[in-house]
C-alpha positions in Angstrom: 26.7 36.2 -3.4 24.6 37.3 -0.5 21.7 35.4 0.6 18.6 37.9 -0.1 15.8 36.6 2.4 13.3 38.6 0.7 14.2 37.9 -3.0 14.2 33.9 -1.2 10.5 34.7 -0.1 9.5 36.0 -3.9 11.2 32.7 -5.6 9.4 30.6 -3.0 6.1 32.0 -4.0 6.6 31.9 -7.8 7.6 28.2 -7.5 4.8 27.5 -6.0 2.7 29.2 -7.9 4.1 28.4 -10.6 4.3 31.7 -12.4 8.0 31.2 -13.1 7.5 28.6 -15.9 3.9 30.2 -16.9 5.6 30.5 -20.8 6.1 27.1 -21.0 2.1 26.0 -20.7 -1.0 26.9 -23.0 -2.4 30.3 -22.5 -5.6 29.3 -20.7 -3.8 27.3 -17.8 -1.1 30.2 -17.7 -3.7 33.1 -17.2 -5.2 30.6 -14.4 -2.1 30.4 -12.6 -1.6 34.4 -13.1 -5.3 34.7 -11.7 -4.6 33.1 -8.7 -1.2 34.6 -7.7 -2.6 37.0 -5.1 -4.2 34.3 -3.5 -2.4 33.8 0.1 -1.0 31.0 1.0 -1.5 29.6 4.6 2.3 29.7 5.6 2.6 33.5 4.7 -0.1 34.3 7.3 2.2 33.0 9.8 5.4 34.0 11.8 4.7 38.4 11.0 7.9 40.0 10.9 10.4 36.6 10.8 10.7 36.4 7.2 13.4 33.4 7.7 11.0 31.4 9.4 7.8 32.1 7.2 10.7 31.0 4.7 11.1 27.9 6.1 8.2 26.9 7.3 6.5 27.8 3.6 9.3 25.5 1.9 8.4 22.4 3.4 4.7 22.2 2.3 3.6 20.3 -0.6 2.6 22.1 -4.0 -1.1 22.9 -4.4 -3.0 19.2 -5.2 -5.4 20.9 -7.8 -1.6 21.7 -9.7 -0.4 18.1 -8.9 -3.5 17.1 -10.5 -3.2 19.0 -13.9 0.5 17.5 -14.2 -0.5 13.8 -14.0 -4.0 14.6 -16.2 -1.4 16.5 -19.1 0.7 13.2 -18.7 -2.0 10.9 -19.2 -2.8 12.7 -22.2 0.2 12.2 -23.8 0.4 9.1 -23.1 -3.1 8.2 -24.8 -2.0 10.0 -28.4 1.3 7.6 -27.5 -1.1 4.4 -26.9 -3.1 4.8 -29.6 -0.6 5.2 -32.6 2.4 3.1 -31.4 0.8 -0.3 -31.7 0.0 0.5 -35.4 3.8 0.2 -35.5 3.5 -2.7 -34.0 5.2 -1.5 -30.8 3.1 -2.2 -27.4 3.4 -0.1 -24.7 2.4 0.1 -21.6 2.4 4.2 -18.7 4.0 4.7 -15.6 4.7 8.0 -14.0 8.2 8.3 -11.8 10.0 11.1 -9.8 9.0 13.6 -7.6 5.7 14.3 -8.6 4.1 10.8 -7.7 6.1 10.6 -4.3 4.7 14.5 -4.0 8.0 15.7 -3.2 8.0 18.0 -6.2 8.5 21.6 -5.3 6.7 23.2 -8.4 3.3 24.8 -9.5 4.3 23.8 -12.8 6.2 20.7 -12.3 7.9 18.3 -15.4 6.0 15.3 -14.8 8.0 12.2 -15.9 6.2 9.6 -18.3 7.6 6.3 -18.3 7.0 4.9 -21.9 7.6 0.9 -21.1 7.7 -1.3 -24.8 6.4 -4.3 -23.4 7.2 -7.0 -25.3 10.8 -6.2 -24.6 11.9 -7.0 -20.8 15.1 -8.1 -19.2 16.2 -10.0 -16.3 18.6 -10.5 -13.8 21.8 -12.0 -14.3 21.6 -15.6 -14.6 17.8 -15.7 -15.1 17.5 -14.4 -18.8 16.2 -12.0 -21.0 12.2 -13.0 -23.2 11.1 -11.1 -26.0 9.0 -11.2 -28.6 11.1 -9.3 -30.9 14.7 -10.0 -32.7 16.5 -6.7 -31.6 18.4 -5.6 -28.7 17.3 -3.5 -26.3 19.1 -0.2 -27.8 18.1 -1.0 -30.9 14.2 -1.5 -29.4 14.0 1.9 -27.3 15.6 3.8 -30.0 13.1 2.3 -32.3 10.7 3.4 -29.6 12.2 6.8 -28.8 12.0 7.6 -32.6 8.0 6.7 -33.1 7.4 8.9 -30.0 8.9 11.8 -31.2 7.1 11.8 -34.1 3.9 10.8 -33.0 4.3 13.8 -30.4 5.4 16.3 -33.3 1.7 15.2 -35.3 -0.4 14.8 -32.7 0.7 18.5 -31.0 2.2 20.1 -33.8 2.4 23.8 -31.9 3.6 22.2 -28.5 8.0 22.4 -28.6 9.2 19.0 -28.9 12.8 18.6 -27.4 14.3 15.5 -28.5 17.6 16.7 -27.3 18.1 15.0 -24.0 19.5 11.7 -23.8 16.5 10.2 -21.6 14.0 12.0 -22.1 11.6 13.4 -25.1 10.2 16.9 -23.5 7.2 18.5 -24.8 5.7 21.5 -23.4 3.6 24.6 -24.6 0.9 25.3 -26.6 -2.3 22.9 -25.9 -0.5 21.2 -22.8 -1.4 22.6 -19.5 1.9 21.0 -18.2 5.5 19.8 -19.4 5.9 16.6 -19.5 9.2 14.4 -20.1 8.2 11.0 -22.3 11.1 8.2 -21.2 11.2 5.5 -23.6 11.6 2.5 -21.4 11.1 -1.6 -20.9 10.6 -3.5 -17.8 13.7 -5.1 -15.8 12.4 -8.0 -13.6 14.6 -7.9 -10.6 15.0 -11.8 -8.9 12.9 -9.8 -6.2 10.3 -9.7 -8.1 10.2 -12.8 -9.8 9.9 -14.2 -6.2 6.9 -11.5 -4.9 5.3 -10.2 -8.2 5.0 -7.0 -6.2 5.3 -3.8 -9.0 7.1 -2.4 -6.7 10.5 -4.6 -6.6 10.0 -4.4 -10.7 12.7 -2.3 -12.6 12.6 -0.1 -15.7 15.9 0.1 -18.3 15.9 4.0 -19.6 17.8 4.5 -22.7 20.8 6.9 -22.6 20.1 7.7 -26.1 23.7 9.5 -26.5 25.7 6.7 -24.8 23.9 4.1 -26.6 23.3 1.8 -23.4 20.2 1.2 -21.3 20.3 2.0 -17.6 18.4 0.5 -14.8 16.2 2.5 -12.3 13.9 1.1 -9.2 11.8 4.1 -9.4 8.4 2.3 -7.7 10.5 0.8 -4.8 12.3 3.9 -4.1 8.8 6.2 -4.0 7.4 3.5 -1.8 10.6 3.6 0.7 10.4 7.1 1.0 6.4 7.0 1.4 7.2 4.7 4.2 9.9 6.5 6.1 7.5 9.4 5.9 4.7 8.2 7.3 6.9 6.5 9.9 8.3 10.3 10.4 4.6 11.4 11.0 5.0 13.1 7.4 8.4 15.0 8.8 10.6 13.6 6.0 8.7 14.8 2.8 9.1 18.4 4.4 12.3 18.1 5.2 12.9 17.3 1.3 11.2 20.0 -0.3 12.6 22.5 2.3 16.1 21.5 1.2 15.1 21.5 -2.5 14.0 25.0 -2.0 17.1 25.9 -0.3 19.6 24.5 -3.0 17.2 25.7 -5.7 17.7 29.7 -4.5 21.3 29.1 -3.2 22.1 28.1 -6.9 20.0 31.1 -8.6 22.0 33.0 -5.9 25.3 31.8 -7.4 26.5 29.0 -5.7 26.7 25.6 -7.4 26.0 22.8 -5.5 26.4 19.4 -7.0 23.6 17.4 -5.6 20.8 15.7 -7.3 17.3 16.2 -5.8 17.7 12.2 -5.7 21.0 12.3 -4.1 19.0 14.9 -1.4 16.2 12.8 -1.1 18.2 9.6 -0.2 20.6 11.2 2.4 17.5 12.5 4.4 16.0 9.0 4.2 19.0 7.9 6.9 17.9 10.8 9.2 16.7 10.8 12.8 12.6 9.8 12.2 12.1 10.5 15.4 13.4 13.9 15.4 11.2 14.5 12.0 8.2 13.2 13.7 8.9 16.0 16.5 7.6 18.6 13.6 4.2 17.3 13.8 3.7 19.6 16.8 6.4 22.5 15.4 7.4 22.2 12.0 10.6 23.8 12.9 11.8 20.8 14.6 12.1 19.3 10.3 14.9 21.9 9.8 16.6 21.6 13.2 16.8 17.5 12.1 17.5 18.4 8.4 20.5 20.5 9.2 21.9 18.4 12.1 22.1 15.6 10.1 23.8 17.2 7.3 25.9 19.0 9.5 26.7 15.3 11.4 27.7 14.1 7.4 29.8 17.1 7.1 32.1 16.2 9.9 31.9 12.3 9.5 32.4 11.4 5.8 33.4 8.4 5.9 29.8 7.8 7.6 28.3 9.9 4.7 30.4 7.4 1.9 28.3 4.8 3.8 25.3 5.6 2.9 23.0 3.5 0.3 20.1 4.7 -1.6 16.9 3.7 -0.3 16.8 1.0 -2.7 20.0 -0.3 -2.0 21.6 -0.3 -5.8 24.1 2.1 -5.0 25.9 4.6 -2.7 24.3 7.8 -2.4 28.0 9.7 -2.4 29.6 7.8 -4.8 31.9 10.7 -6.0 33.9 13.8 -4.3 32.0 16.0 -6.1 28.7 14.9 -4.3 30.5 15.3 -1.3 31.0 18.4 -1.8 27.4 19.4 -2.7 26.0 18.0 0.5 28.9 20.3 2.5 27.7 23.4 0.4 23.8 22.4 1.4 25.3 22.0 4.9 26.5 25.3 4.7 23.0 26.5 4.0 21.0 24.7 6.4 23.4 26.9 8.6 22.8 30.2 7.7 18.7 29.2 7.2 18.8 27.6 11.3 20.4 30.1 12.7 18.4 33.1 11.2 15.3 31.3 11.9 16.6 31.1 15.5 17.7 34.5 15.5 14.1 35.8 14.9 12.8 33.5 17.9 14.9 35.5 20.4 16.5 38.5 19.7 19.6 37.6 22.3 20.2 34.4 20.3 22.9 36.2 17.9 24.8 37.6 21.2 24.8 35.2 23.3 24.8 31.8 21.3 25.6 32.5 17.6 27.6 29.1 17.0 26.0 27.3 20.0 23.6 24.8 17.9 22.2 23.7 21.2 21.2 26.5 22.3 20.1 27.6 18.8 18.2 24.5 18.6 16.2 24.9 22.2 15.5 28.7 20.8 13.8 27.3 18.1 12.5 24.3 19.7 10.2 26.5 21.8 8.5 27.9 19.1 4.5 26.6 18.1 4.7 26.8 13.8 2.3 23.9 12.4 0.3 24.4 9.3 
C-alpha cells in the first residue's frame, strides 16, 4: 500500500490529539479533547508546503503535558479505590507507573497508562539469595489471588467503566467516569543482587503474572526508564525524538498495511545504541534526529550480526532475539528511507535527480536546513 503523506499528517494530529480513542474516555474529557482539536500545534506552523518534513519534524515532539497529566491523575485514581479495599482482603499493596508514559516517550493524547499493582508482602530474590514472604502461597497463586480482587474491586467501584480482564498481564479499564485508560498489572517486587548491594529503586525488579501461562515474568522497568532518561539527556534530548518519530512512523506504516514485528520496546532499545552525538546535532535542526535514526537502522540492516549484538539497555536480554524482530527493524529501515529521502527531496528540488540513492548527499541536503521547535 502506498504511503499517503497527507492521510500520515491527519493520523499524526489525531494521535496527538487524541481524538482517535475519544470513545474510550468519559464524555466531559472527550468533548475537551474535541474542543481543542483546531488548536494549532507549533510544528504545523512550520516547513509551508513540505508536508514530509512538517511530518517529521511534528512526530518527534512529546504529547501535550496537560494530557500526560490527566493519564497519571486517572491512574492514581484507580489505584486509591485498589488501596483502599485490597488490604480488607488482607492483601497489601503498594503503585508504580511503568512504560512509555513515565519515560514520556508515549506518542498519544489519550495514552494507556500502565499501573503497576505490587502485593508487598510477597517478593522474590535472585538466585541463591532467597525468596521472604509473609504468606504460605506461591507467587502464581498470590498475583492471581491479587489479579482476582482487582477485577472485582474495579467492576464495584466503576461499574459503567469496561473492565477487560482478558489480557494475560494486564486488567484494562477504560470509559465512563475515567478521563483516561488505564492497564492495572498485578505485580510483586524482585530484588535483583544489584539492589540488595545499592538499595537504589531503580536496580529493583517487578514479577508480572502471565495469567494465561501461569508463570511470573520479570521486568526492570525503573532501570530501563532511567537509562533511556540518561542517554537522552546525554543526546541533548535527541534520543526521546528520535523514538516517538519512529513510533509514529511504524504506527501509520502498519494502519497503511504493512506489518512490522517490532515492539515499541524492541524500538526504544535499538536507538539507545545510536550515535548521541549525531542526536545531539538536532538540538540546532531537528532534522539531524531522523538523518541519525535512519542511518543507524539502515547500518543494522546491512550488519546483522552487529544488530544480534545488541542488549537491552538493561542488559537482561538481546534486543533481536528472534528473526522475526529482525525483520521488523528491516521493514522500519525501509521506512526511515522513504520518510529521509522525501524530507530531503522537499529541501532541494534537484535532490530526486541528481542524488536519489546518494545518502550523503541526501543527508548534507537536509543537514542545511534550520527546523527546531
Amino acid at each position: 500500500m502506498a504511503r499517503d503523506i497527507n492521510r500520515r499528517l491527519d493520523a499524526l494530529k489525531t494521535r496527538r490529539r487524541g481524538t482517535d480513542r475519544v470513545g474510550s474516555i468519559t464524555m466531559d474529557a472527550a468533548a475537551d479533547i474535541l474542543a481543542k482539536r483546531y488548536v494549532t500545534e507549533k510544528y504545523e506552523e512550520l516547513a509551508a508546503g513540505k508536508p514530509y518534513t512538517r511530518y517529521a519534524l511534528g512526530s518527534m515532539q512529546e504529547v501535550d503535558p496537560e494530557y500526560t497529566r490527566i493519564g497519571i491523575e486517572e491512574a492514581t485514581r484507580v489505584g486509591n479505590q485498589l488501596d483502599k479495599q485490597l488490604p480488607q482482603q488482607g492483601i497489601a499493596v503498594k503503585f508504580e507507573l511503568q512504560g512509555s508514559v513515565p519515560c514520556n516517550i508515549h506518542i498519544r493524547g489519550v495514552s494507556d497508562v500502565d499501573l503497576l499493582v505490587l502485593r508487598t508482602e510477597f517478593v522474590t530474590t535472585d538466585p541463591g539469595v532467597g525468596t521472604y514472604s509473609t504468606t504460605s502461597i506461591s507467587p502464581v497463586a498470590a498475583l492471581r489471588e491479587l489479579r482476582s480482587n482487582a477485577e472485582r474491586i474495579l467492576r464495584s467501584s466503576f461499574p459503567r467503566a469496561d473492565v477487560d480482564a482478558t489480557g494475560a498481564k494486564a486488567i484494562a479499564i477504560s470509559g465512563a467516569s475515567l478521563r483516561r485508560p488505564v492497564d492495572v498489572v498485578p505485580s510483586h517486587w524482585h530484588d535483583t543482587a544489584d539492589y540488595q548491594r545499592t538499595y537504589d529503586r531503580d536496580d529493583r525488579g517487578v514479577k508480572i503474572l502471565d495469567n494465561k501461562q501461569g508463570v511470573t515474568l520479570l521486568n526492570m522497568p525503573f532501570r530501563h526508564i532511567k537509562l533511556v532518561t540518561h542517554h537522552d539527556v546525554q543526546a541533548l534530548f535527541g534520543l526521546k525524538k528520535a523514538i516517538r518519530l519512529c513510533k509514529h512512523v511504524k504506527n501509520d506504516a502498519i494502519e497503511e498495511g504493512r506489518a512490522i514485528n517490532y515492539s515499541s520496546f524492541d524500538l526504544a532499545s535499538t536507538l539507545w545504541h545510536a550515535n548521541l552525538a549525531a542526536f545531539a546535532a538536532g538540538m540546532h535542526n531537528e532534522l539531524a534526529i531522523l538523518i541519525e535514526a535512519r542511518r543507524f537502522l539502515d547500518e543494522l540492516y546491512h550488519n546483522t550480526d552487529k544488530a544480534k549484538s545488541l542488549y537491552v539497555p538493561d542488559g537482561s536480554r538481546k534486543v533481536f532475539d528472534s528473526e522475526a524482530k529482525i525483520e521488523g527493524m528491516k521493514l522500519m529501515s525501509y521506512e526511515l528511507d522513504d520518510l529521509a529521502k522525501e524530507v530531503a527531496f522537499e529541501q532541494a528540488s534537484y535532490a530526486k535527480t541528481l542524488y536519489e540513492n546518494n545518502w550523503q548527499e541526501l543527508d548534507r541536503i537536509s543537514r542545511t536546513a534550520a527546523y527546531k521547535l
